[in-house]
N, C-alpha and C positions, 0 to 999 in steps of 0.2 A: 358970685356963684349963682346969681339968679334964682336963690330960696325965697328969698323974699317976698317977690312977685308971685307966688305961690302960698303964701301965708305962713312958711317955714323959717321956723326961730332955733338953731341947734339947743340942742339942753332944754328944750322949753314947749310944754303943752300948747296943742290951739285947737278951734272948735274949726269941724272941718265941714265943709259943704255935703258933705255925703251923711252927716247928722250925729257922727261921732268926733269922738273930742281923743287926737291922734300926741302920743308923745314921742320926742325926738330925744329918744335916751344918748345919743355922740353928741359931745360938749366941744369938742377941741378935732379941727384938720390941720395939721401942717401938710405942708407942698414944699417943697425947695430941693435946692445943693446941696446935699448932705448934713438932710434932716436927720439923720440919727444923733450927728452931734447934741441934737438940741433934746433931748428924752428926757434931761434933769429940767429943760425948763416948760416941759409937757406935766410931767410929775406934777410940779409945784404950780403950775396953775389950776391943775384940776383938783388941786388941795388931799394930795395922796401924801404917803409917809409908810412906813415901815419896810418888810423884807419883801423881796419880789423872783420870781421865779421867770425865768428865759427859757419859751417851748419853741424849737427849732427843729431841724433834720440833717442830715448831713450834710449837705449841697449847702443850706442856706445857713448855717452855725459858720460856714466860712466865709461866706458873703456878708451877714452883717451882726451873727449871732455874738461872735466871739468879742467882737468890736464892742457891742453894746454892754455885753457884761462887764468890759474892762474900765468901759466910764462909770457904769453906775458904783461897782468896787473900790475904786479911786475917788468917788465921792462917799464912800462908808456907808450904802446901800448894801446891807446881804443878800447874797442873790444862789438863787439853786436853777442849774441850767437840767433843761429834758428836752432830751434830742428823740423826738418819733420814729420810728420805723413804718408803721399804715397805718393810715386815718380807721379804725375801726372805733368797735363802741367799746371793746377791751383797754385798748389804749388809752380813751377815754377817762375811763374810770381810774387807769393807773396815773394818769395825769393830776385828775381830780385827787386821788390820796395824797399825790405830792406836795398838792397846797394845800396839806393841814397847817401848817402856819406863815401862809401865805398873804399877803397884805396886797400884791400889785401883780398881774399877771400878764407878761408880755412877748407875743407869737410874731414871730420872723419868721418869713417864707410863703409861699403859694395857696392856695386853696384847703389843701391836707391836713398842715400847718395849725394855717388862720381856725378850721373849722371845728379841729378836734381840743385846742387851746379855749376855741370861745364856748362848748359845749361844756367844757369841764371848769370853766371858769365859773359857769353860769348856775353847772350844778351844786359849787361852792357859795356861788351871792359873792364871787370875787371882781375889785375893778378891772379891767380888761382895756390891754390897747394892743391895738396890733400896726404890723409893719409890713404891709406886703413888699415881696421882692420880685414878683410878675405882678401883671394884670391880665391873666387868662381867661381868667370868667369874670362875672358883674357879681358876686355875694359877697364881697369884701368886709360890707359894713352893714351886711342884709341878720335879721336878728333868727335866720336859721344855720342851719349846718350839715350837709351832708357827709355823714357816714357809713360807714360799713357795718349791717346788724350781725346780730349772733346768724343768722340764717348765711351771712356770706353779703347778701344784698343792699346796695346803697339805701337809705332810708334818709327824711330828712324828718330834724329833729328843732321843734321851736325852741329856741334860748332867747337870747341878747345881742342887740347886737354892741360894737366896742364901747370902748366912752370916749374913745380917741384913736385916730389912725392918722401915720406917718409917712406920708409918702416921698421917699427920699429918691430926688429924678434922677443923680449920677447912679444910684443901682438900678433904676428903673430901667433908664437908655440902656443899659449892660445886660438886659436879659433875653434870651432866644428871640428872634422876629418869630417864630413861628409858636412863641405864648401869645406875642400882640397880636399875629393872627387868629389865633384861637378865641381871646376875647373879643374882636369885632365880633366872630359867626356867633358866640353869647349875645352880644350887644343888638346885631340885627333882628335875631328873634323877636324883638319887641313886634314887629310888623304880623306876624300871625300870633302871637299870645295874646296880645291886647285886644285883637279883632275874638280870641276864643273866649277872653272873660266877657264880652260882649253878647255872645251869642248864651254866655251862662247866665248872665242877666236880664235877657230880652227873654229865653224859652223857658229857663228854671229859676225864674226872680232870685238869683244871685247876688250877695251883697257884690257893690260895686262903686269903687272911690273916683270923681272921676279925679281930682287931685292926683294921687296915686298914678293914674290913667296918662292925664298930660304931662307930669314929670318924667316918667317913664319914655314918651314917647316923644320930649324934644332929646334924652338922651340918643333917641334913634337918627334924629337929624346930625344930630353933632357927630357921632361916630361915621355915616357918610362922609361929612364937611374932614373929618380927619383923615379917611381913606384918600378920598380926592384930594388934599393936601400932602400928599405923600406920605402917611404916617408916621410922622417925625415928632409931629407936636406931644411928647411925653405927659405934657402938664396938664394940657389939655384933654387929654384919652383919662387918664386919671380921674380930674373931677368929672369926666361923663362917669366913668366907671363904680365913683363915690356914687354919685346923684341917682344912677341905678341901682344901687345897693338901698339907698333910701329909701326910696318909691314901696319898695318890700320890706324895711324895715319900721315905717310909717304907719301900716296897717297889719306887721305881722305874719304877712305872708308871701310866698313867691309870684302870687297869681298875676301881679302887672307885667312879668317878665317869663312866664313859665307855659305854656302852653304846650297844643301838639309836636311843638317842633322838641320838645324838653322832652315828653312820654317816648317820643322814639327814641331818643340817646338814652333814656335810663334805660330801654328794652335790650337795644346795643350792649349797656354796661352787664347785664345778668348774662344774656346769650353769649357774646360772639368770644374767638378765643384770643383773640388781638383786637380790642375797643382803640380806638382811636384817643385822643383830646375830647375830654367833655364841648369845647368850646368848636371843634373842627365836627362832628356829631352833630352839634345841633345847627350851625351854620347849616350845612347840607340839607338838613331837615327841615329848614326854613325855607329854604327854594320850593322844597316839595310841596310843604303845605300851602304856599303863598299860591303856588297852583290852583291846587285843591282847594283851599278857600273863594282863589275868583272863578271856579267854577260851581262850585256847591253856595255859597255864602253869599245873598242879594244887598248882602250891604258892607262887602267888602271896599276896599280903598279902591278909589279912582286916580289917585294921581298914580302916578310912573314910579315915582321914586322908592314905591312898597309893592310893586308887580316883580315877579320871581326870576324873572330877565335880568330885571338892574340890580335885584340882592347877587344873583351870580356874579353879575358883572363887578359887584366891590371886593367880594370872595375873593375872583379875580386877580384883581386888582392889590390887593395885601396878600397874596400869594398862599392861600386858604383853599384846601381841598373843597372840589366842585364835582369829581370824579370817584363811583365806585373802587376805581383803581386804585387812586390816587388817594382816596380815605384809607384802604387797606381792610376794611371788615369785610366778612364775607356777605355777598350776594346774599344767598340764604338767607342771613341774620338780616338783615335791611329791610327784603321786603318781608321776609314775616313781623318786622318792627311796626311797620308799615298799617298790618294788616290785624296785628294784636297788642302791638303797645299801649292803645288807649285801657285798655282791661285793666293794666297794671295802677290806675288809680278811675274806680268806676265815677267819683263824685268831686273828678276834675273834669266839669264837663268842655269838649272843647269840637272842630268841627269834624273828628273821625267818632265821638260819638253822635252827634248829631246821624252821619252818616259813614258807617264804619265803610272800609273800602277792602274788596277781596283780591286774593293774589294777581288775576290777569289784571286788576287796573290797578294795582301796586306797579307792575312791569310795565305797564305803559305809562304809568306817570315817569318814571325813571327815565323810560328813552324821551318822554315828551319833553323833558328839561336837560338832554344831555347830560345826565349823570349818569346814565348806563348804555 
């Protein structure tokens, strides 16, 4: 997994170069052929026991929810299933009631799923393993959550992250190509986030890992290497997609992988009236700002492989919206995302506050990249 080489022990504290002492609360990954089978021998290694509770939704209670209840039943685990309807902070909470006497807590399905199981897990101090059934975004095993507030608006919210996750590759291979599209344009992002916690460190002495920093940013290499390998390798896109979830669960926050290209997709998510994919959003948004950084930002990347040309061109290439059009949000909403998404978090600094940009060169960054 190449943790090692990085000073990372699962389960296990270390003193980190950036002068804090980071812990790796995930003890257990499984990878395989139909890892779920194996969930009693995940239990009992991570020295769990009592009743457990299965949070799914309806797409994914068929795909691996219903399965997994049936083994843990048949081994005389009690088990109470909660099937979601929206990741909100209501939901939440009614999740969190459920595990009044809850011992094991275990989320099957996507993002929604994972985030609204691990927040009310965590608001119990319950043990938590999750099972993704995409790979669309990179927070899998990241120790926040984004939900839905009372206001209506996504928020994200510090918890935990799991203590184990399951990545079972015959449901993996079976899910929409256009989630694995969606979590590459998550995955590329690294190329202008990490250049913005940079610039948060260099202008507004921002703490800053660089640990954190280069784990983050070989998952950037590897998600190429799998574009360019035809996106086929499941096992591989996965532990990129674990190892990026680390990097921000190692320090607690999104910052190694969240940047300008992140602020316009949430602006998307409150504004427009058809938001796209989280993961096809910020893809897009990564071309733009990859611009915008190597024209504003004197210490942006020099090689090629992080210039907004070749993100298009993997976009591309995994078949990942590159096109106004072809995103489906309005015009409108894009470039005023553009133009006032950074606002929506003032002391995430990144390179649209450095230098906020107005509508006519919102519009011509758009035709300047062939997105509009």
């Amino acid at each position: 997994m190449n943790l090692e080489s990085f000073g990372i022990r699962l389960g296990e504290r270390f003193q980190c170069e950036c002068g804090k002492t980071h812990e790796i609360y995930i003890k257990k990954v499984l990878l395989s052929e139909n890892a779920v089978n194996y969930i009693l021998d995940v239990i009992e290694e991570l020295n769990l026991s009592g009743s457990a509770i299965v949070v799914d939704d309806e797409i994914t209670r068929k795909i691996a929810g219903i399965h997994l209840i049936e083994i843990l039943r048949q081994n005389n685990i009690p088990v109470t299933e909660y099937t979601i309807l929206k990741p909100t902070i209501e939901e939440v909470n009614r999740v969190a009631r459920s595990m009044s006497n809850i011992d094991i807590s275990i989320a099957v399905g996507g993002g929604s799923v994972i985030d609204t199981c691990k927040l009310a897990s965590y608001k119990r101090n319950i043990p938590f393993i999750s099972v993704p059934t995409t790979l669309s975004h990179d927070g899998i095993v990241s120790a926040t959550a984004s939900i839905i507030n009372e206001a209506g608006q996504k928020e994200t919210y510090p918890c935990r992250s799991p203590l184990a996750t399951i990545f079972d590759l015959k449901i993996l291979r079976s899910q929409p190509k256009r989630m694995i599209a969606a979590g590459c344009g998550d995955m590329l992002a690294k190329a202008t986030s990490l250049k913005d916690w940079e610039l948060a460190r260099d202008e507004k002495n921002e703490y800053y890992c660089p640990t954190a920093a280069r784990l983050s940013l070989m998952t950037y290499d590897e998600v190429t290497k799998f574009i360019n390998e035809g996106g086929i390798d499941i096992a591989a896109f996965s532990m990129s997609i674990f190892k990026s979830g680390l990097a921000m669960a190692m320090i607690g926050s999104s910052r190694p992988n969240s940047g300008s290209e992140h602020l316009i997709s949430h602006y998307i998510d409150i504004s427009s009236r058809n938001p796209a994919m989280h993961g096809e959003q910020v893809g897009l948004a990564t071309i733009l700002m990859s611009m915008y950084h190597s024209e504003y930002n004197k210490n942006w990347w020099l090689d090629e492989k992080y210039q907004w040309y070749y993100i298009k061109s993997m976009l591309k290439k995994i078949n990942a919206p590159v096109t106004v059009e072809r995103l489906g949000v309005e015009l409108d909403v894009l470039i005023d995302a553009l133009v006032e998404g950074y606002k929506l978090r003032p002391n995430r600094y990144t390179i649209l506050h450095k230098r906020p940009i107005n509508k006519e060169e919102a519009v011509s960054l758009l035709k300047n990249t062939g997105i509009l």
